[in-house]
Each structure stands twice: as structure tokens, then as C-alpha cells.
C-alpha positions in Angstrom: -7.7 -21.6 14.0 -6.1 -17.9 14.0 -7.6 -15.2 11.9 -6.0 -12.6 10.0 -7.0 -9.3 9.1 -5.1 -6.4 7.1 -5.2 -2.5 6.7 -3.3 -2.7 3.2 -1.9 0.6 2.9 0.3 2.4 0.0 3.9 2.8 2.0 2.7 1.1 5.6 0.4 -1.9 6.3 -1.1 -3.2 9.3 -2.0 -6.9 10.3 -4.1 -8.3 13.1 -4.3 -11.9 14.3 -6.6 -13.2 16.8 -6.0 -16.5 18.2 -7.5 -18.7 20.8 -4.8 -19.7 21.8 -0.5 -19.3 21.4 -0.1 -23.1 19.6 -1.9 -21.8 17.0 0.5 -19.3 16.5 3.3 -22.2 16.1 2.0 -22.2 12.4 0.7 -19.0 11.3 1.1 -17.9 7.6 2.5 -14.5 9.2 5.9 -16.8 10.2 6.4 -16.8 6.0 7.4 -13.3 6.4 11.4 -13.0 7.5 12.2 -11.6 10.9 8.4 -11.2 11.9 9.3 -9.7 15.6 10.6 -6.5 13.8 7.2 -5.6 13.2 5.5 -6.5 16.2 3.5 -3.5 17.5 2.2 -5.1 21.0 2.4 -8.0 22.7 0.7 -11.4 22.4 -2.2 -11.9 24.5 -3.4 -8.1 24.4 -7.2 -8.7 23.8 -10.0 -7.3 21.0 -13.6 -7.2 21.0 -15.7 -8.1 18.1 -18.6 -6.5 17.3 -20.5 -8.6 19.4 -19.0 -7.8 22.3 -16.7 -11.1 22.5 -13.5 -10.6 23.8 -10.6 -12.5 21.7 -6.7 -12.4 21.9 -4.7 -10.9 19.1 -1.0 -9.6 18.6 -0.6 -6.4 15.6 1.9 -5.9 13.2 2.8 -3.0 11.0 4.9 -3.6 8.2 6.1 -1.9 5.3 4.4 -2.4 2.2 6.7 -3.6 0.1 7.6 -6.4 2.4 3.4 -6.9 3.3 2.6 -7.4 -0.7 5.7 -9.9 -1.4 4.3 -12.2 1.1 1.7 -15.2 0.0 -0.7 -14.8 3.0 -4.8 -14.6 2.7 -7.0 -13.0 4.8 -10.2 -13.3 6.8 -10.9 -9.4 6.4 -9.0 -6.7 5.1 -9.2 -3.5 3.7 -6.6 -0.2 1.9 -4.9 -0.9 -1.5 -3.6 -4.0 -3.1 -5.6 -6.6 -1.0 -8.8 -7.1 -2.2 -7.6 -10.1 -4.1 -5.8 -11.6 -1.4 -9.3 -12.9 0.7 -10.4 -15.9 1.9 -13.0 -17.8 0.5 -14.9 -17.2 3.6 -13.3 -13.8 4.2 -14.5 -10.2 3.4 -13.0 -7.2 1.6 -14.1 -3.8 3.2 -14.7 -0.3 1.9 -11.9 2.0 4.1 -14.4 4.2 4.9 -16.8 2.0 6.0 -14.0 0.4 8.2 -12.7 3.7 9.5 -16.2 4.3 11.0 -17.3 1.0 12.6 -13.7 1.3 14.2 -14.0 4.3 15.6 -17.5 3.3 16.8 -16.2 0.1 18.4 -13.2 2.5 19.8 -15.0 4.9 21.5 -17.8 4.1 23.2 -19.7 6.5 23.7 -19.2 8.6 20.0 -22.3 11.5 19.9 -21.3 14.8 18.1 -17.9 14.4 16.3 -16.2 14.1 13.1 -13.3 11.3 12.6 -10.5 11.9 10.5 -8.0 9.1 8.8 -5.3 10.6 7.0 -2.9 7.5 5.1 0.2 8.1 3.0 -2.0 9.2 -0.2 -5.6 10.0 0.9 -7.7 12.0 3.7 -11.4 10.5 4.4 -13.6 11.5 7.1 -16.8 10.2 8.7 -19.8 12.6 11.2 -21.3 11.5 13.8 -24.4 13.5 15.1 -26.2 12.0 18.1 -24.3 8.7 18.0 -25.7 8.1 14.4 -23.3 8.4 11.2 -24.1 11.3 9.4 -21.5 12.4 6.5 -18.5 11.2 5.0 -15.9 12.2 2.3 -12.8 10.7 0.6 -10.5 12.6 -1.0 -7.9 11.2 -2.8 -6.6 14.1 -4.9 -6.0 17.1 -3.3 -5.5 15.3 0.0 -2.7 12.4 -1.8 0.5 11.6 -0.7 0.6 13.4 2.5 1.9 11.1 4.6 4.6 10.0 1.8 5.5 13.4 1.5 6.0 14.4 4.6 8.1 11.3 5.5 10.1 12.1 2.3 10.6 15.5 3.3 12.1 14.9 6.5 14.3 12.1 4.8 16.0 14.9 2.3 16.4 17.5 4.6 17.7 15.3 7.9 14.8 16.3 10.3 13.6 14.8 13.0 10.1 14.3 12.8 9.5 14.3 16.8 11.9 17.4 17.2 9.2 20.0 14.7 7.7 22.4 16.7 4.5 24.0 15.3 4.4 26.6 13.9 1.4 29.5 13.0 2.4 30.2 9.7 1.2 27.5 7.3 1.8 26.3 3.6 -0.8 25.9 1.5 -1.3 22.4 0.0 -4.5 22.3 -1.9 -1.9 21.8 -4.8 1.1 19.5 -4.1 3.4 20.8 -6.4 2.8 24.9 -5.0 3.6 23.2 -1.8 6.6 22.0 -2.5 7.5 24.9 -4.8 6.7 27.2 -1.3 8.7 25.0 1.1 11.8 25.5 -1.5 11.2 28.9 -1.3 11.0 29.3 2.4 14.2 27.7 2.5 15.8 29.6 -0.3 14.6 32.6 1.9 17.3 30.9 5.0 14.0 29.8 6.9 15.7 26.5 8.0 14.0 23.5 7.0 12.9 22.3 10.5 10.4 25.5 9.9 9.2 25.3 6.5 7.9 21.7 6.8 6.3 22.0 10.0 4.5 24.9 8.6 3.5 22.3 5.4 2.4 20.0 8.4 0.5 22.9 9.6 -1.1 23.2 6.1 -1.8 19.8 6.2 -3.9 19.8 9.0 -5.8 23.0 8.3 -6.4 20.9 5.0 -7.7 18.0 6.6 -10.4 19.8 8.6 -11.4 22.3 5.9 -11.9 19.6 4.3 -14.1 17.4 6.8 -16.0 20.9 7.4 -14.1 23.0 10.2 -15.4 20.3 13.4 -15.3 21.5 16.7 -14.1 17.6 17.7 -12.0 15.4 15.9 -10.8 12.0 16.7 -7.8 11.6 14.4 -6.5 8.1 12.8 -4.0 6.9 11.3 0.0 7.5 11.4 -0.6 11.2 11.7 -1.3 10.1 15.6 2.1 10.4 16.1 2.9 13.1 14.5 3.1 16.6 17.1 3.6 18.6 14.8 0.5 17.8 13.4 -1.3 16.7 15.9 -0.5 20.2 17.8 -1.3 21.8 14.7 -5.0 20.6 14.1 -5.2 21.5 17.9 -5.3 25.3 16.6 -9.0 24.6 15.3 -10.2 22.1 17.2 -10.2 19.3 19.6 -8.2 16.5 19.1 -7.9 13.5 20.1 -5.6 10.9 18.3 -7.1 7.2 18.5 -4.2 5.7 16.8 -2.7 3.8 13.5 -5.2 0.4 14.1 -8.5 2.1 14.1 -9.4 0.2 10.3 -8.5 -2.9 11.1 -10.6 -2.3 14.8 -13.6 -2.2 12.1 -13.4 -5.3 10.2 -14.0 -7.9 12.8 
């Protein structure tokens, strides 16, 4: 029988099912939700390893959250926001944190002296590793929140194209959201187009994030941030980066 497991998060979600084989998939719960191929992220028969090593195959969805949340499915394992009472008998709810760093563990191999960053629509955790062995961690939920939200708003007011922001060296500060959006109104108020004020709140974004996880010479990024550039490029100014992708959680609960 297919298993299901779930990164529940605030404005995206993301689902794994591993299946022995495709007539299981002929009556999965996932076929309750309307259009399901929409939100297929790879193909069927792309294989997963447990944490014992046992190679299984599995097909990923990301969905928006709104349309995750509406639909009466359990799961074997999950973890993120609005899920925890949506488990198996048999299943298990996970701590995000704790899920963030077995998947990165499980992700890359060989993990010594680095610090992994997750960065969601609302929140910015990290976890250390110092000679392979988990060392640190943080969540913050405050000062870090909505990021992702408000970035994705942004671009939806002013018309940008995410993928067209080019980085820039200047930076907004956004330790407080509301000065951060106060200063991106002003930059533009100033006829700095908007294309440049928000990648320079991107850019403050990022210089955020790794303040925050304590100014690492390596970072392995997750989260939808991967495919940001702009970001991505940005965080590149302090460190080394190297973007793992938007699955890592859900890499950590099986």
C-alpha cells in the first residue's frame, strides 16, 4: 500500500508518495484532489531512500495550501502548519526542524562543517553541523515571518518578474517588516524602479537569514528560496551556497 507524507506549509505544501508499485496508484487518496497532474513536480517512478538505505519509488507534488487543507487525506508522516491532526494511526507528526536536518543529512552525504538554512513563507530555521555531527539550531518565526509571502506579494503588486531581479549591493533592512516595507515605498517614491528596491529587500533578506544562523562560511539553502537568484546570488555575497531544493522536509520524515 502507498504511503503519504506532507511538508504542510502556510501558502505552499508539498506531498510525497512512495509506492511499490503504479496499481497502487489507481486508488490513492491524492486522486480526491481535482486536477492532481497540475501539481506534479517529477515523474512517477523517480526513486527515494529511506533512512535505512532502501530504495523506494515515489512521485512529489506541491500544491497550494488552500487547495492541500480542503482535501480529506491522512498521512503516514508529515510535518509544517495545519497537519499535525491529519496522521495516521500508525503515522508520525515531526518537528520541522528536526525534519529539516535528517533531510539534509540523508541529502548530502557526506555533511561535515556547515550550516543549513530553510527559509518558508513565514519562518527562517537553521541547523550546524560540525564534523558530521549536529551542533546548533534556531527557529525564528518573528523577525524572520512572512518572507516568502512577502516577497511573492511584492512582485504580484508591482508586476515583476521574479526570475528577471538582478542583485543588487545595496540592501533593505528587514529585522522589522513594516520599516521594510515603509523603505521599499520610499525607494520607489525616490523613482528607484521597483525591479531595484525589492531585490535589494531580497538582498536584506538573505543577509537576515545568515546573520541570523551566525554569518557561516557554507550554507546549504532549502526551501522555495532555491529558486530564487536574486536571493540565492545575494546570500552568495557572504558565503557559499548551495541550494538543495523545496523537498528537503519531507526527504526527513521517511
Amino acid at each position: 500500500m502507498a504511503k503519504l507524507y506532507a511538508d504542510a506549509g502556510t501558502t505552499w505544501s508539498k506531498v510525497l508518495e512512495i509506492y511499490e508499485n503504479e496499481k497502487e496508484l489507481e486508488t490513492s487518496p491524492l486522486l480526491k484532489i481535482d486536477d492532481l497532474s497540475a501539481y506534479a513536480v517529477f515523474e512517477n517512478g523517480k526513486e527515494y531512500s529511506d533512512h535505512t538505505g532502501n530504495r523506494h519509488k515515489g512521485r512529489t507534488f506541491l500544491l497550494p495550501s488552500k487547495i492541500f487543507s480542503s482535501v480529506p487525506v491522512n498521512f503516514d508522516g508529515a510535518t509544517g502548519h495545519m497537519v499535525k491532526q491529519r496522521i495516521n494511526p500508525d503515522g508520525k507528526y515531526h518537528n520541522e526542524i528536526v525534519a529539516l536536518a535528517f533531510g539534509a543529512r540523508k541529502k548530502v552525504k557526506n555533511l561535515e562543517n556547515a550550516t543549513v538554512i530553510d527559509i518558508g513563507s513565514r519562518d527562517l530555521k537553521w541547523v550546524k553541523f560540525e564534523n558530521g555531527k549536529y551542533r546548533d539550531l534556531d527557529w525564528n518565526g518573528n523577525c524572520g515571518s512572512v518572507t516568502g509571502a512577502t516577497v511573492e506579494m511584492l512582485c504580484k503588486f508591482y508586476n515583476i518578474d521574479l526570475a528577471a531581479l538582478t542583485p543588487q549591493r545595496e540592501k533593505i533592512s528587514v529585522t522589522c517588516g513594516v520599516f521594510a516595507m515603509e523603505k521599499i515605498m520610499d525607494n520607489i517614491a525616490s523613482d528607484i524602479p521597483a525591479e531595484i528596491a525589492v531585490a535589494r529587500y531580497i538582498h536584506g533578506i538573505a543577509y537576515n537569514a545568515w546573520v541570523f544562523a551566525g554569518k557561516p562560511e557554507k550554507v546549504y539553502l532549502s526551501g522555495g528560496f532555491c529558486l530564487n537568484s536574486c536571493f540565492v546570488e545575494s546570500l552568495k555575497f557572504y558565503c557559499d551556497v548551495t541550494p538543495l531544493g523545496r523537498f528537503i522536509l519531507i526527504e526527513g520524515l521517511y
